[in-house]
C-alpha positions as CSV (number, residue, x, y, z in Angstrom):
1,X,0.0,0.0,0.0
2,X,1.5,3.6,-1.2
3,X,1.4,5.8,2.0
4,X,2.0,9.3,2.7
5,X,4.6,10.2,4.3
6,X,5.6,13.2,6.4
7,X,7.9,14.3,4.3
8,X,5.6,14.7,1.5
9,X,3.2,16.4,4.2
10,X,5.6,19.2,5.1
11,X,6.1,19.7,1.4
12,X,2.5,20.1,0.4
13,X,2.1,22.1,3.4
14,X,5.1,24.8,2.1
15,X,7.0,24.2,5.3
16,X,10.1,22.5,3.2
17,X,10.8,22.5,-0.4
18,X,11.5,19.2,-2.5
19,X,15.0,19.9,-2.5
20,X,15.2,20.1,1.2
21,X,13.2,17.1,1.5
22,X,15.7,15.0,-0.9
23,X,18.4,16.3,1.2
24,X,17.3,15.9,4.7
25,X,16.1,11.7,3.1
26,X,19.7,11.9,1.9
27,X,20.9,12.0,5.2
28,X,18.3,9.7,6.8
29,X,20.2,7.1,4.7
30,X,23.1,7.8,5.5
31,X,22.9,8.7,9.3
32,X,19.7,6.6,10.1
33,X,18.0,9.7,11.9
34,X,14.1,9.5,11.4
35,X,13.3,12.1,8.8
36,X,11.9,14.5,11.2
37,X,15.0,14.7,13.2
38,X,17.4,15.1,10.2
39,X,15.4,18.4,8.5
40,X,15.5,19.5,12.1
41,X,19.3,19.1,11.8
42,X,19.8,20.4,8.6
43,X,18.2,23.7,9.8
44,X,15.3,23.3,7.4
45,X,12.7,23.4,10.0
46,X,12.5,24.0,13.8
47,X,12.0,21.6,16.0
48,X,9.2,23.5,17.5
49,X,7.6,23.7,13.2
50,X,7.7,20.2,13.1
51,X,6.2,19.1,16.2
52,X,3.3,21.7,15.8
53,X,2.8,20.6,12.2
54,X,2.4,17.1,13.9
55,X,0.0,18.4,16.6
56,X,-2.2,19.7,13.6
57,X,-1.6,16.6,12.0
58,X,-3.1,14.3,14.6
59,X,-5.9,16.8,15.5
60,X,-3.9,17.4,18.8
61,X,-2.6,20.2,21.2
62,X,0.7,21.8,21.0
63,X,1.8,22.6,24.6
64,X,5.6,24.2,25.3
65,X,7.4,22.2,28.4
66,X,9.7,25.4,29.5
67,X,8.7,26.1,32.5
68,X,6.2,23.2,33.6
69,X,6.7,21.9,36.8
70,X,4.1,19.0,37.5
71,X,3.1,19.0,41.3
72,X,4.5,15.7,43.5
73,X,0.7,13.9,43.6
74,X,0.6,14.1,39.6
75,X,4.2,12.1,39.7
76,X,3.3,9.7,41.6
77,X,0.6,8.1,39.5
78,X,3.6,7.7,36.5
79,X,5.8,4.8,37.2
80,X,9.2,5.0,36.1
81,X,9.2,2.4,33.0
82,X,5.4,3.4,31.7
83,X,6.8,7.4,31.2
84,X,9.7,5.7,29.5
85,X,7.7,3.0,27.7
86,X,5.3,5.4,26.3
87,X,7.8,8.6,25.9
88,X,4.7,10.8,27.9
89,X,5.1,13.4,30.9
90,X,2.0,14.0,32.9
91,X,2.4,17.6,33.3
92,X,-1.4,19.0,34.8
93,X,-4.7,17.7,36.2
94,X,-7.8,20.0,36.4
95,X,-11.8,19.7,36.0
96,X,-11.4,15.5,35.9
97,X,-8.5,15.7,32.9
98,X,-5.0,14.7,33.3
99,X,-2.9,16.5,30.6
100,X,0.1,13.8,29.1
101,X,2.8,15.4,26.7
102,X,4.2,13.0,24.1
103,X,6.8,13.9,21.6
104,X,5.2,10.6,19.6
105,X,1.7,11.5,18.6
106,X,1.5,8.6,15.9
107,X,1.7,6.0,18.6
108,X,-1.6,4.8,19.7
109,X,-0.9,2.9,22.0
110,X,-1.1,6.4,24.5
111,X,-4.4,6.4,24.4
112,X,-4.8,2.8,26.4
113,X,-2.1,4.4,28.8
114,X,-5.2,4.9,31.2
115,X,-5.5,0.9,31.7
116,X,-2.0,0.8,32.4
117,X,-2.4,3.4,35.3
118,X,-5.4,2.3,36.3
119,X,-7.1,5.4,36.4
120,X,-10.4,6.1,37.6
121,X,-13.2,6.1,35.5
122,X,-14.2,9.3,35.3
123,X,-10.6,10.6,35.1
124,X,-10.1,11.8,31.3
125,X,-6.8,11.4,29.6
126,X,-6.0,14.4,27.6
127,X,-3.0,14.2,25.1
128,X,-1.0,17.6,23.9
129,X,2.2,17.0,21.4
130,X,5.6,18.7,22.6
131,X,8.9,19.3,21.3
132,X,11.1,15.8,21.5
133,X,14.3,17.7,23.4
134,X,11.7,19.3,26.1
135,X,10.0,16.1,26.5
136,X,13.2,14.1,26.8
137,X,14.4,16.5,29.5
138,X,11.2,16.6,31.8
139,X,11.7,12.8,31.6
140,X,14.8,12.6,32.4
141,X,14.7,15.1,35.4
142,X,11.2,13.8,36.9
143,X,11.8,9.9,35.8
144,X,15.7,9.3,36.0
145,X,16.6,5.9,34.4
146,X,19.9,4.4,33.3
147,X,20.4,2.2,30.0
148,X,18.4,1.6,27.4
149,X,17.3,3.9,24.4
150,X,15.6,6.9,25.4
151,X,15.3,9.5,22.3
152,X,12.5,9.8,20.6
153,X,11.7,9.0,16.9
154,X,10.1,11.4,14.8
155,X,7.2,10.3,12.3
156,X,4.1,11.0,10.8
157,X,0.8,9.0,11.6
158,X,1.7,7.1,7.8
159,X,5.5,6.4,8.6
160,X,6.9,2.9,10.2
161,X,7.0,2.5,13.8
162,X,10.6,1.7,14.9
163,X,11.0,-1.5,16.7
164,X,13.1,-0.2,18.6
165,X,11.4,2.4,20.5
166,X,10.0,2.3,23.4
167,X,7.0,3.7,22.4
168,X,6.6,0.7,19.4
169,X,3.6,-1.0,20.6
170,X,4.3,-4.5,22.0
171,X,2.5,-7.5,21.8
172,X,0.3,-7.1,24.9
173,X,-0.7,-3.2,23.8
174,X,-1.5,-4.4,20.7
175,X,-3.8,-7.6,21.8
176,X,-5.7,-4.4,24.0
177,X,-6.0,-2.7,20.9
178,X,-7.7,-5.1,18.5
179,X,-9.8,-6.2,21.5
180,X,-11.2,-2.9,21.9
181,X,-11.6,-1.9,18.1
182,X,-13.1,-5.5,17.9
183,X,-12.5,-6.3,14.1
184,X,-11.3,-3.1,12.8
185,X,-7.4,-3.9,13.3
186,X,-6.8,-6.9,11.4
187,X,-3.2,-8.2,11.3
188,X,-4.3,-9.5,8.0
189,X,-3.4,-7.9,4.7
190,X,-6.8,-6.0,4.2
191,X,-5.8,-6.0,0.1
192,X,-6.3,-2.3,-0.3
193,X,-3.8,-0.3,-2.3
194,X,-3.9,3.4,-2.5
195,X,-4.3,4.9,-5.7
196,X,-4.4,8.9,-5.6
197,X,-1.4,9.1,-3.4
198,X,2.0,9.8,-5.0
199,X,4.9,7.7,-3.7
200,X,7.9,9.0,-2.2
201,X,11.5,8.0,-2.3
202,X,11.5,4.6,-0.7
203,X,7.8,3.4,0.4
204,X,8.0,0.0,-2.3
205,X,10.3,-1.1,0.6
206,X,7.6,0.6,3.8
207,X,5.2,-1.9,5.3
208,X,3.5,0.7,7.8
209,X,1.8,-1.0,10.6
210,X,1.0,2.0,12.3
211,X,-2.2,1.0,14.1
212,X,-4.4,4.3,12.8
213,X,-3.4,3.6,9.0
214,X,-4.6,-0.3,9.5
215,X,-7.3,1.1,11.2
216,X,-8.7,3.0,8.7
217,X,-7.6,0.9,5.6
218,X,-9.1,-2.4,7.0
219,X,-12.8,-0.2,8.0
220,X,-12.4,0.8,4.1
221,X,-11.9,-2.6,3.0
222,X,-14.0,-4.5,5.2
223,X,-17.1,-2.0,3.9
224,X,-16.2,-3.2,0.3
225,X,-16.9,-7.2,1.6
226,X,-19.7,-6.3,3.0
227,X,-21.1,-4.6,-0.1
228,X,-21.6,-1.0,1.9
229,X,-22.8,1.8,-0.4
230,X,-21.8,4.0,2.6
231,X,-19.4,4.0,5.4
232,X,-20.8,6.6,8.7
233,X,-18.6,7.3,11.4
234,X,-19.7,9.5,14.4
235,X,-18.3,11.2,17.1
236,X,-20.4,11.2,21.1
237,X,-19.6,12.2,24.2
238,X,-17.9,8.8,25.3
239,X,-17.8,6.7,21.8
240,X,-17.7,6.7,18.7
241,X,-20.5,4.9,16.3
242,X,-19.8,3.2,13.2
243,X,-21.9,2.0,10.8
244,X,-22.2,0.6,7.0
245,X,-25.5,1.4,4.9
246,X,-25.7,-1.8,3.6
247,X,-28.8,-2.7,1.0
248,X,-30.6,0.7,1.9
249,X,-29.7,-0.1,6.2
250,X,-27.5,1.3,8.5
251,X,-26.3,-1.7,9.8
252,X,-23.5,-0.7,13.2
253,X,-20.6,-2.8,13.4
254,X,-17.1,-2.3,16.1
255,X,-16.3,1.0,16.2
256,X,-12.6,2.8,16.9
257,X,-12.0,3.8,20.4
258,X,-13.1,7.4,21.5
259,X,-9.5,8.2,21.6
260,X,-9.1,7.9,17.9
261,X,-11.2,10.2,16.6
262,X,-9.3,12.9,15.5
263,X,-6.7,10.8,13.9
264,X,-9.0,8.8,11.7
265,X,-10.4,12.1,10.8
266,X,-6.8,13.5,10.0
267,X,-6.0,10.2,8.4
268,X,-8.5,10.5,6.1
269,X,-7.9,14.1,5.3
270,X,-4.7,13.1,4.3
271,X,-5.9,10.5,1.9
272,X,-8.1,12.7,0.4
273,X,-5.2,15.3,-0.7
274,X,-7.4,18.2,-1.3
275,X,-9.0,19.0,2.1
276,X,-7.7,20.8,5.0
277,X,-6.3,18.8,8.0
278,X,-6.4,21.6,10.3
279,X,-9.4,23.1,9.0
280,X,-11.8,21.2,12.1
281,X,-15.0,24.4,12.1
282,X,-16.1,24.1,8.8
283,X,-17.8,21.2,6.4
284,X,-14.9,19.7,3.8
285,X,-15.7,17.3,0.8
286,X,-12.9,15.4,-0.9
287,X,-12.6,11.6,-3.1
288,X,-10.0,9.1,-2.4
289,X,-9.4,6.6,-4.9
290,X,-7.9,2.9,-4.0
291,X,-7.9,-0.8,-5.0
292,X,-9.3,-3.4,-2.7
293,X,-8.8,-6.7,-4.3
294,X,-9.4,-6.6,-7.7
295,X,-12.0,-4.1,-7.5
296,X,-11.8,-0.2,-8.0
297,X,-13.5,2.1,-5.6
298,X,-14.2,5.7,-5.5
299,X,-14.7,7.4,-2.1
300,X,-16.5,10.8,-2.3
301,X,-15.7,11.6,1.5
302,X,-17.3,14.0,3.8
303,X,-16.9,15.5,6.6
304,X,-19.1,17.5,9.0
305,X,-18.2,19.4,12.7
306,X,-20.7,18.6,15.3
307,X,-20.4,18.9,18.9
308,X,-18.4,15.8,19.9
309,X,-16.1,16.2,16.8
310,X,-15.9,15.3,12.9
311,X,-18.7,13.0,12.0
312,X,-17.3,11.6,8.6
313,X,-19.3,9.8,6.0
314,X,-18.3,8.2,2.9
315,X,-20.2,7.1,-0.5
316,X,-18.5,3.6,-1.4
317,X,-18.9,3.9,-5.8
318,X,-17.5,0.4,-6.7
319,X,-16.2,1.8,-10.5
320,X,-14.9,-2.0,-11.7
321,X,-18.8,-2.8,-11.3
322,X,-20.1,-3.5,-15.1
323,X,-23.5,-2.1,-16.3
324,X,-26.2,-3.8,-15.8
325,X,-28.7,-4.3,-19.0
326,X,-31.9,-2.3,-18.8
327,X,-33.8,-6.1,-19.3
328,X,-31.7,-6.9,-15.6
329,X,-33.3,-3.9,-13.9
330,X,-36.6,-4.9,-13.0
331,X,-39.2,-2.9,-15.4
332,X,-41.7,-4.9,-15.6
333,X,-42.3,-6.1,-19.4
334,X,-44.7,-3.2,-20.7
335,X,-42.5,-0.7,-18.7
336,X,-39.5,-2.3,-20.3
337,X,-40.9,-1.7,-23.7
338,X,-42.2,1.7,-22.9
339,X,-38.7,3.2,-22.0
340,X,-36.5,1.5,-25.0
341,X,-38.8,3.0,-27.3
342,X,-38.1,6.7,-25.7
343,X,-34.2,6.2,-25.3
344,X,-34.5,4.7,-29.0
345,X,-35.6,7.9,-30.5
346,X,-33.5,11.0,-32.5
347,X,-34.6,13.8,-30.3
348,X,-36.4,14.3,-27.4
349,X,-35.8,14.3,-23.4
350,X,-36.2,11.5,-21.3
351,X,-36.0,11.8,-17.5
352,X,-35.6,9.1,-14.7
353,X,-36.5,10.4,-11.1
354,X,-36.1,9.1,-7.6
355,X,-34.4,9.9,-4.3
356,X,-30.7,9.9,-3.7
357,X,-29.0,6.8,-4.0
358,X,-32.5,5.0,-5.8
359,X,-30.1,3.6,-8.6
360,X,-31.2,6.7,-11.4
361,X,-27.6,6.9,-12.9
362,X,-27.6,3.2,-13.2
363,X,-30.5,3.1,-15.1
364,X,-29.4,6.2,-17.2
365,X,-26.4,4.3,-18.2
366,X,-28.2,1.4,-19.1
367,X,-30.4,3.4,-21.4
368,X,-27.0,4.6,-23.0
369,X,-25.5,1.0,-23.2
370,X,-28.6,0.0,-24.7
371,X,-28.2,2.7,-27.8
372,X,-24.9,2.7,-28.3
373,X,-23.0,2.2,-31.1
374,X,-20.0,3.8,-33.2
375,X,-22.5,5.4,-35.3
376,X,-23.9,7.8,-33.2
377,X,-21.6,10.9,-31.2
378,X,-22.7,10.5,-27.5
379,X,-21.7,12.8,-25.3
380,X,-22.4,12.8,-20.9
381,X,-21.9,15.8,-18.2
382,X,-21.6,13.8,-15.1
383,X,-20.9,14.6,-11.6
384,X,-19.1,12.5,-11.5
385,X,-18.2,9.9,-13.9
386,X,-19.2,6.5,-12.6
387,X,-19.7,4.6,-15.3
388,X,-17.2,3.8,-18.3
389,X,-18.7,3.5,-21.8
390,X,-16.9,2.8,-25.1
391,X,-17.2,5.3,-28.1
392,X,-18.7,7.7,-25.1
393,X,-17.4,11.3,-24.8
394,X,-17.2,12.0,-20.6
395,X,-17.3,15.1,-18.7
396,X,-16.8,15.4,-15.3
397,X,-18.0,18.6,-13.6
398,X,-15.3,21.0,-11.9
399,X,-17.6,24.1,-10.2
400,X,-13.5,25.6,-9.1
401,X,-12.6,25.5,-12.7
402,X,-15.9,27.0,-14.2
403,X,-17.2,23.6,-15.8
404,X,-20.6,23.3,-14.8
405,X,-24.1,21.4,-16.0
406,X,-24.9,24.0,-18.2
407,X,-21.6,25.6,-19.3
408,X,-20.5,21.5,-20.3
409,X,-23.9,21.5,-22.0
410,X,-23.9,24.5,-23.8
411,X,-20.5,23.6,-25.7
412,X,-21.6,20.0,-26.4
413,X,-24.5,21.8,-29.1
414,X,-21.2,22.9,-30.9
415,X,-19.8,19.2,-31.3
416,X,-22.6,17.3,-33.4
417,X,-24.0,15.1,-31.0
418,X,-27.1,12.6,-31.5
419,X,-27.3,12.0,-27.7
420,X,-26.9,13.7,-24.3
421,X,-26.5,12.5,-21.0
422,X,-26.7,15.3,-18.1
423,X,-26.1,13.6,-14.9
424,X,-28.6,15.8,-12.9
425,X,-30.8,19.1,-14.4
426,X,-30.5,21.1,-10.9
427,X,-31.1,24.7,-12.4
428,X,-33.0,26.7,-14.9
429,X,-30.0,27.5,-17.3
430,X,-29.2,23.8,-17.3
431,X,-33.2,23.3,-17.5
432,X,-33.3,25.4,-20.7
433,X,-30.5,24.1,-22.5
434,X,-31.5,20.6,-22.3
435,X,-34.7,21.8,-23.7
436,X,-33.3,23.7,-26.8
437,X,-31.1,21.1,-27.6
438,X,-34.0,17.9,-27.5
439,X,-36.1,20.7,-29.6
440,X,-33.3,20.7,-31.9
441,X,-32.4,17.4,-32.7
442,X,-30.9,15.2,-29.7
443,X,-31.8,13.4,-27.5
444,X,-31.2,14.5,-23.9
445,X,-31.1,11.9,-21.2
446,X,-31.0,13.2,-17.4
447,X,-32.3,12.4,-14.0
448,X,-34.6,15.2,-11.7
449,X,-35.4,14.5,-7.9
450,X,-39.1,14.5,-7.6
451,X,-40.9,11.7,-5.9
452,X,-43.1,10.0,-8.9
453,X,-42.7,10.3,-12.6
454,X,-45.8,12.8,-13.0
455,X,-44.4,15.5,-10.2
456,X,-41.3,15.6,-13.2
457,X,-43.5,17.8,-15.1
458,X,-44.4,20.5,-12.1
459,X,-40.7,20.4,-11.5
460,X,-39.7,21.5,-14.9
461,X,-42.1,24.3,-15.0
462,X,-40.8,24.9,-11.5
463,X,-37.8,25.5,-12.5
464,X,-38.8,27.8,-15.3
465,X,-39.6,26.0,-18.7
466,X,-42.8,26.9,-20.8
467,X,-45.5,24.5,-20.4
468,X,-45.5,24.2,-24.1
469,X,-41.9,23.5,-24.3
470,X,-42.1,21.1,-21.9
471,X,-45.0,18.9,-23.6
472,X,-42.8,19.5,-26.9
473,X,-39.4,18.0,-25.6
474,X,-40.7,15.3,-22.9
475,X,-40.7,11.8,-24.6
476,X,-41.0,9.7,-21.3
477,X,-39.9,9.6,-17.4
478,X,-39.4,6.9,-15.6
479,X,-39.5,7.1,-11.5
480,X,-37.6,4.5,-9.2
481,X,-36.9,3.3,-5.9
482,X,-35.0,0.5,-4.8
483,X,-36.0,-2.4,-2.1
484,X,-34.7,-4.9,-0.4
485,X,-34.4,-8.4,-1.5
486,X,-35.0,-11.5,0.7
487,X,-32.1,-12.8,1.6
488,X,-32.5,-16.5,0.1
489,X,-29.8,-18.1,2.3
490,X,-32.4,-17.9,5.7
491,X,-35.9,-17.7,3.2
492,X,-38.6,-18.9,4.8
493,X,-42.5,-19.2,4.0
494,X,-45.1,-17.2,5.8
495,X,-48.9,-16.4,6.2
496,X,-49.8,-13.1,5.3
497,X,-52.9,-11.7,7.8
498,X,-56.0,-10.5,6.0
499,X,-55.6,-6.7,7.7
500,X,-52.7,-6.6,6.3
501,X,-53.7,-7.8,2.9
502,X,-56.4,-4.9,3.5
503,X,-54.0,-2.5,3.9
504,X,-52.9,-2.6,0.0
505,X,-56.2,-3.4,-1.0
506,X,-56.4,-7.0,-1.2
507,X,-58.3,-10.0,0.2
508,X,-57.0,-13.6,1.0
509,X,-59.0,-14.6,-2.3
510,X,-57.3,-12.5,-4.4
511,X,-53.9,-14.5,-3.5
512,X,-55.0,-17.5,-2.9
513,X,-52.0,-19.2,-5.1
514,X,-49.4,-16.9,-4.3
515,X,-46.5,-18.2,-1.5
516,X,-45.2,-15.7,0.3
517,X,-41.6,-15.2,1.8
518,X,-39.3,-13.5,4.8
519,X,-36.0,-14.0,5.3
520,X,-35.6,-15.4,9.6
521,X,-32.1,-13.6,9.6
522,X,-28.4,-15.2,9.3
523,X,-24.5,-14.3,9.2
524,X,-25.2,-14.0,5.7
525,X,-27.9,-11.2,5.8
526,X,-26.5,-9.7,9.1
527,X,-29.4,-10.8,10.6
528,X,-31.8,-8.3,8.9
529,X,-33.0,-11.0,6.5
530,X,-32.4,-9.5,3.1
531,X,-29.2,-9.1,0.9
532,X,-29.7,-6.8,-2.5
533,X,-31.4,-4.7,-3.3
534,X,-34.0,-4.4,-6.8
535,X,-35.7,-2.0,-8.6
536,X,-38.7,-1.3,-9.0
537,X,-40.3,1.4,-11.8
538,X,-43.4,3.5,-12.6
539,X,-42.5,4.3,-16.6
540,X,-44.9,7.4,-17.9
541,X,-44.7,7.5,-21.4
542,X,-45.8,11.4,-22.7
543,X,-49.1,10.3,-24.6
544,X,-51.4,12.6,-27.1
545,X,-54.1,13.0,-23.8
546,X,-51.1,13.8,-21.1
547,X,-49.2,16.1,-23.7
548,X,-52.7,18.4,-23.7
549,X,-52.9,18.5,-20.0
550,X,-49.7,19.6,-20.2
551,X,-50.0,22.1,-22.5
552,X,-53.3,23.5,-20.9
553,X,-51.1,24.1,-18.2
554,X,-53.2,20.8,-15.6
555,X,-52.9,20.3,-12.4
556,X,-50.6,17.4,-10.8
557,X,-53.6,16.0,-9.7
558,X,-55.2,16.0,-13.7
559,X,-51.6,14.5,-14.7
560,X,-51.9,11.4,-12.3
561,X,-55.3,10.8,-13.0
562,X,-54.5,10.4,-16.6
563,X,-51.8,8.1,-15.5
564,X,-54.4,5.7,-13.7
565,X,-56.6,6.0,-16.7
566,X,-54.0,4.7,-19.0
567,X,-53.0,1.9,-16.9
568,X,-49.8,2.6,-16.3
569,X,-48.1,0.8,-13.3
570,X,-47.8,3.3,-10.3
571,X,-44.2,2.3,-7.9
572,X,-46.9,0.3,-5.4
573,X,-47.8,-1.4,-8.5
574,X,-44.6,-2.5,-9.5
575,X,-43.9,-2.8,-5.3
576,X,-46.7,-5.3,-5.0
577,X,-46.0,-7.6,-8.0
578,X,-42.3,-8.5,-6.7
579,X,-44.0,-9.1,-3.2
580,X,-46.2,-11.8,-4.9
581,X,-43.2,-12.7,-6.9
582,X,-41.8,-13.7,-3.4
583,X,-38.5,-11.3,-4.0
584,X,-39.5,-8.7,-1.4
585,X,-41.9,-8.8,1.6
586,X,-44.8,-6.4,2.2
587,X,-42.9,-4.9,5.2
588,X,-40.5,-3.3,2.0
589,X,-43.7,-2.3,-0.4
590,X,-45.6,-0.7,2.8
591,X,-42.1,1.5,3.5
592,X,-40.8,1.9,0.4
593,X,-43.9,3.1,-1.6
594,X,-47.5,5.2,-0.9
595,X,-50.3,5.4,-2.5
């Protein structure tokens, strides 16, 4: 795994050039000081730079030693060979907090030094970084000791732990570690490579084990296993929550210790490359991009302040995942029909609709597999790209470098395309470009958030289109939500109630000959008793008797009237026909869907 290294920190960070850098690892090699320690030799940087840089880095307190002089009681609870062992001074106790100085922020092994001590409960450990020399000299004035190595080593939360030190973690500290992070720390290879991080000088021959970097690589690749589509990871008062969305659920699993907070934040900062590690008041969004296993995943990260610290979430977008076909989705056969014609056609708009996260750029894609060739010129505005398509022009979105929705949009009308795929219409300007161009020729493909397929319309004039432009351009819309599928490992058959048959307008006549299913619950499922997910549709084809409604400026209400008149499946419909299917139970039509 490519990890970054201090060095490359301090450089990103303008505190050293790259020339300094080469010439400070120049005489690591040579002199076998820890990189910190040789810039600080060279003069490039302050010892007191460094270590504050590391206090940012970590999300911890800087705190000067010149002067402090902790009070008799406070030495007392220290033994001699725990200050050495975990290179920390306690240097103040007030309100219930003891405050320890470390010169080795990376180590986490500080944060269990509480056990060791046997502190009270409701004594809080409180860890501020310090300058190596003044931490080496309060030890060696309050804990005197002969023999044995004593100077601190200087890294960054991504650089090796030396073996050597007495701050390494041992065998015992790390057996207290994996017990409390349960299975986050596995001493497995997790199989995750970093792939938006540049190497430095050196890492092919690094294998970090630093306890925070396994931490956060193995809670990355363990979310990938367990086919997450987001990874959440809050901060309380005493402990910190984490938890996988897995098949539409937030399912919580072991979390990191308390302790650890700010460093998985900082750690994942880092990875990102583009936000701010000190930054802690405001909201930052970044991606990260890695390998685990064979598969390539895209990590839109976010973070958020709240009152116990950074609560962190992450989209899991698993880009080695092929495109599905649109006859694997789950329109029903009519709906199937109904939608190829619309994608199939020269000009026009077609518009797929849900919630976030319903599966709407999946299906958008599938549309596009379905219709292309090397014929035709297709062109997409996406935000970002997911999906991979030969003979497919690609645009991701950059709002920092002016390339938006409708400035991508507007130049594609200069570039002869047949068909257009605009990842989201948000505005009016993108609204109204999408419009002239499926008047003039092309055929726009996007996705709008609105609840069914009929609201599409209000939305559109919402946003500022012309009733009759928008009867004239809209070919078809398709609405979707996704539900849970029963796991089959622990599937089971059940009696359905008559109330609750009632409740979706239905009597124990009317399924008489259907079997229905619910999964009990297993390792498999994670004991909720489903595993995937399916689609289901509610396709609205723009027909001569909905295009005047339109055009006559109708109410929603007139619009999905229509819709039931024609006989087009509503998202219960669709709901209720994979219940009696047996791929979903009516717990999943009742929540998912509304008449």
């Amino acid at each position: 795994m490519a990890l970054k290294r201090l060095g490359t920190l301090l450089v990103e960070e303008q505190l050293i050039t790259e020339e300094q850098l080469q010439a400070a690892l120049a005489a690591q090699r040579k002199n076998g000081d820890p990189l910190g320690e040789a810039l600080v030799k060279l003069g490039y940087l302050s010892e007191e730079s460094l270590y504050r840089f590391l206090a940012i880095q970590h999300g911890l307190d800087f705190l000067h030693l010149e002067g402090v002089e902790p009070g008799a009681a406070l030495i007392k609870i220290m033994p001699v060979n725990i200050a050495w062992k975990y290179k920390a001074v306690p240097v103040a106790q007030e309100n219930g907090t003891i405050t320890f100085a470390t010169s080795q922020p990376d180590d986490l092994s500080l944060f269990y030094l509480p056990k060791e001590l046997r502190l009270p409960a409701d004594v809080r450990p409180k860890i501020v970084v310090s300058p190596n020399s003044q931490v080496s000299a309060l030890l060696e004035k309050l804990f005197p000791r002969t023999g044995g190595r004593q100077d601190g080593a200087i890294r960054s939360a991504a650089e090796p732990q030396d073996p050597a030190s007495p701050a390494a973690p041992d065998s015992e500290q790390m057996a207290m570690l994996e017990a409390t992070a349960g299975e986050l720390v596995n001493p497995e290879d997790v199989g995750l490579e970093i792939l938006s991080e540049q190497r430095e000088e050196g890492d092919d021959e690094i294998k970090d084990e630093g306890p925070i970097i396994q931490m956060c690589s193995y809670i990355i690749a363990d979310a990938v296993r367990k086919r997450a589509s987001d990874i959440h990871i809050s901060s309380y008062e005493k402990k910190m929550v984490l938890k996988y969305r897995i098949d539409g659920s937030l399912i919580e699993f072991p979390a990191p210790p308390i302790a650890a907070k700010r460093r998985i934040a900082t750690r994942f900062k880092i990875l990102s490359k583009t936000m701010n590690i000190i930054e802690k008041r405001l909201p930052q969004d970044g991606r990260i991009t890695l390998r685990v296993g064979a598969k390539v995943i895209n990590l839109r990260i976010s973070t958020l302040p709240t009152r116990w610290g950074e609560n962190i979430v992450m989209r899991v977008v698993d880009q080695s995942k092929g495109l599905m076909p649109l006859e694997d989705l789950g329109f029903e056969p009519d709906q199937l029909d109904q939608f190829k014609k619309a994608a199939s056609q020269p000009y026009g708009m077609v518009f797929v609709t849900g919630p976030t996260a319903s599966g709407k750029t999946t299906s958008l894609f599938a549309a596009l597999q379905y219709v292309n060739t090397p014929t035709l010129n297709i062109m997409t505005v996406e935000d970002p790209v997911e999906f991979r398509l030969p003979y497919v022009i690609q645009i991701q979105v950059d709002a920092n470098a002016g390339r938006t929705f409708a400035s991508v949009l507007r130049a594609f009308l200069r570039h002869d395309p047949n068909k257009i795929l605009v990842g989201e219409i948000r505005d009016k300007e993108t609204a109204s470009i999408a419009v002239k161009a499926s008047l003039t020729g092309h055929l726009v493909l996007s996705s709008l958030h609105t609840n069914d397929a009929p609201s599409s319309i209000m939305r559109l004039v919402d946003l500022g289109i012309e009733h009759v432009y928008v009867g004239s351009s809209v070919l078809c819309i398709a609405s979707q939500r996704l539900i849970r599928r029963i796991c089959e490992a622990c599937k089971a058959p059940i009696t359905v109630p008559a109330e609750e048959l009632k409740r979706i307008g239905l009597s124990p006549e009317d399924v008489k000959d259907t079997a229905f299913f619910k999964g009990k619950g297993c390792a498999e499922c994670h004991q909720t008793g489903y595993r995937g997910r399916l689609a289901i549709y509610e396709v609205m084809p723009i027909t001569a008797t909905i295009r005047e409604i339109i055009f006559a400026k109708g109410s929603l209400a007139q619009l999905k009237a229509a819709v039931k008149d024609a006989g087009f499946k509503t998202i219960r419909d669709a709901a209720i026909i994979k219940w009696r299917k047996g791929l979903t139970t009516l717990e999943e039509v009742l929540g998912e869907t509304f008449e």
